[in-house]
Structures are given as C-alpha cells and as structure tokens.
N, C-alpha and C positions, 0 to 999 in steps of 0.2 A: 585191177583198179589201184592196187596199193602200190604197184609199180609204176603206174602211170603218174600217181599223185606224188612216189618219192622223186621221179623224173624231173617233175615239173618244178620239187620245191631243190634241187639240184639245179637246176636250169637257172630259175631267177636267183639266186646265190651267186652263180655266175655271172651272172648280170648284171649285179649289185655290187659285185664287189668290181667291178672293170668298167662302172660308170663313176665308183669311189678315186679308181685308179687316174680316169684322164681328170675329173674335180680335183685332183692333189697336183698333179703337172700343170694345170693352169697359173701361171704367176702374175699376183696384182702388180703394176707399174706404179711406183709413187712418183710421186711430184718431185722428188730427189732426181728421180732418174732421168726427168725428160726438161729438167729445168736448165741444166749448162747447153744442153744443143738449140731448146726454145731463145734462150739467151743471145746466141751465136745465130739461130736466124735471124733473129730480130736487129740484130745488128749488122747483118749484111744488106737485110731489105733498107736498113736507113742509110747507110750508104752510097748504096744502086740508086737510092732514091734521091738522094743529096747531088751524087754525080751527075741526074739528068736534070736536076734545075739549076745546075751551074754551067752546065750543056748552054741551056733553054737563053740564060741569061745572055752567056757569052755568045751564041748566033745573035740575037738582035740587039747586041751590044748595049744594054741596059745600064748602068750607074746606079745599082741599087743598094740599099740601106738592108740590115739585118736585124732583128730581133734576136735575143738572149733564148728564143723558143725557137727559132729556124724562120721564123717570118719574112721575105723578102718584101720590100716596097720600095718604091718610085714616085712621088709626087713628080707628077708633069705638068699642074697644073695651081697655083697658090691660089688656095680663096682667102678671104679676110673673115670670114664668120668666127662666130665661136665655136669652142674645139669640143668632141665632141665627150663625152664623160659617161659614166656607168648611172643609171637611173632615166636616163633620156631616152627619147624614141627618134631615132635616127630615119629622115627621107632618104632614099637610095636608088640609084639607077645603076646596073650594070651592066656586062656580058661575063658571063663565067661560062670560062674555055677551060680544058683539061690540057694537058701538055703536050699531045699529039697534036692540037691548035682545033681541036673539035667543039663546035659550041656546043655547052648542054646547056644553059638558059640563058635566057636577056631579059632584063626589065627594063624600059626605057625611064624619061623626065616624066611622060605624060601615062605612062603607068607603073607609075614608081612601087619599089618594097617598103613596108615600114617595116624595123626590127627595133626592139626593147632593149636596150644594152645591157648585159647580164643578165638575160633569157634566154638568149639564143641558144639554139642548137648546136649552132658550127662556131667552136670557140676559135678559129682562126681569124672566121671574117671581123668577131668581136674588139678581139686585138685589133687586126689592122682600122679597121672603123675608128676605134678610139687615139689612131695616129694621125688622124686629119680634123679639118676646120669646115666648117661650112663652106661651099665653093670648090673644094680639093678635088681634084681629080688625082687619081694613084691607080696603076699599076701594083697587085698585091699579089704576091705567090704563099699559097697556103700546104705546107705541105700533108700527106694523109693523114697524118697522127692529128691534127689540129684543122680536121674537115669532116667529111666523111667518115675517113676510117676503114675497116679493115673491109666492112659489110658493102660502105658506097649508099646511096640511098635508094637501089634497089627500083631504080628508073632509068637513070641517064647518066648517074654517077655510078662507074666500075668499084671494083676493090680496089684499095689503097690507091686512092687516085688523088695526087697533087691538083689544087684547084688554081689557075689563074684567072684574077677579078682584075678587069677593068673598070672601075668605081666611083663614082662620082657622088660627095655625100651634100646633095640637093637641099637636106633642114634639119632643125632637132627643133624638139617641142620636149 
C-alpha cells in the first residue's frame, strides 16, 4: 500500500510539474506585436478597396466629386429645395447596390425611408444626404469604413462592402 501510494504521489509530481512546463511555453501576444501587421492590412484592404471604386467609376464613366472622407457623388439631378442639414428628417428613395451591381435594397417615392440626420446608423449615407437639396438626385459611393463595416449588416450587406446609393432626397421636415 505504501508503495502504491508513494507511486501515485510520484506520478502526479510528474504531472504537475509538465503541465507547469507547457503553462510557461505559452507566450501572451501584445498589442505591440500584432499592431504593425494589423496596421499593414488595413491599409492594403483600403487600397484594394479604393482601386475598385475607381475601377467602378471609370467603367461607367462618372464625373464624380470627392469628399475629404472618401465619399464619391454625382448629382445628376439639381433640385431647388432646401439643403438638407443635421437635426432634420430627411424623405428618401433609393436603390442601394453593392459594387458587383447586386441590389440589396430599394425604397421607392411611394414608400420612401425617413432617416434623422445625425442618427443614423450608416455615417456614409449621412454625409452624402447632407450634400444635396430637396429634389437632388445623386449617385453616392460609400465606401466600407463609412457603411457597413467590417461585419456588413448581416443580411444582404457582405463584409467590408462598398455601398452604391442611387438617392433621391424627396423632403426634410
């Protein structure tokens, strides 16, 4: 018995100490370590991603306007309304296509979106929103960072999916 018990307290010693062994070979990763390469994808995905809405633009030969954020637009349409500003609730009719030219939703005139200007969700559409007049019709390229995002909304928007609005801003109240 007393062999069997010094065995056993031999045994887990063993055991103990070579579960100490691969716990001490584990190495934590810091944020140091993973932040120059996160850095570096991140700036390749904006890239890849810049090169295909200037792809996008230059096939259907667009004449578009830039924002300081990456915004592209196109007014193809002038309306005389008033313009539209942060506090108002913006009528809306669109198609929002992805860049492949796949629709993932349309709202028409007659069942239009209202959005809240400085609520919204998608701070891209908000920007572009607030570059037109009542009446405007625009072409508006939103790219991921300023849509969606990395997630998509987990419907019919992918990841990191460039939004294109055909837009049309119907009212503000």
């Amino acid at each position: 018995m007393k062999i069997l018990l010094s065995l056993f307290i031999i045994l887990i010693s063993l055991v103990s100490c070579n579960n100490k062994q691969k716990q001490e070979t584990k190495k934590e990763i810091t944020f140091e370590e993973i932040k120059e390469p996160m850095l570096r994808t991140n700036i390749t995905l904006y890239e890849n991603e810049n090169e295909q809405i200037e792809d996008y633009i230059r096939r259907y030969k667009w004449d578009v306007n830039k924002t300081n954020t990456g915004i592209r637009y196109l007014i193809y349409k002038k309306g005389n309304g008033e313009k539209a500003r942060n506090g108002k609730t913006a009528i809306i009719a669109y198609t929002l296509s992805l860049i492949n030219g796949n629709v993932a939703y349309k709202k028409t005139e007659q069942n239009p979106e209202q959005i809240e200007i400085g609520k919204s969700v998608i701070r891209g559409l908000e920007e572009g929103i607030l570059l037109l007049r009542v009446g405007d019709k625009a072409k508006i390229i939103i790219p991921s960072n300023l849509g969606y995002g990395l997630l998509g909304d987990e419907k019919r928007i992918p990841s990191r999916a460039t939004l294109i609005y055909d837009l049309s801003l119907i009212d503000l109240y």
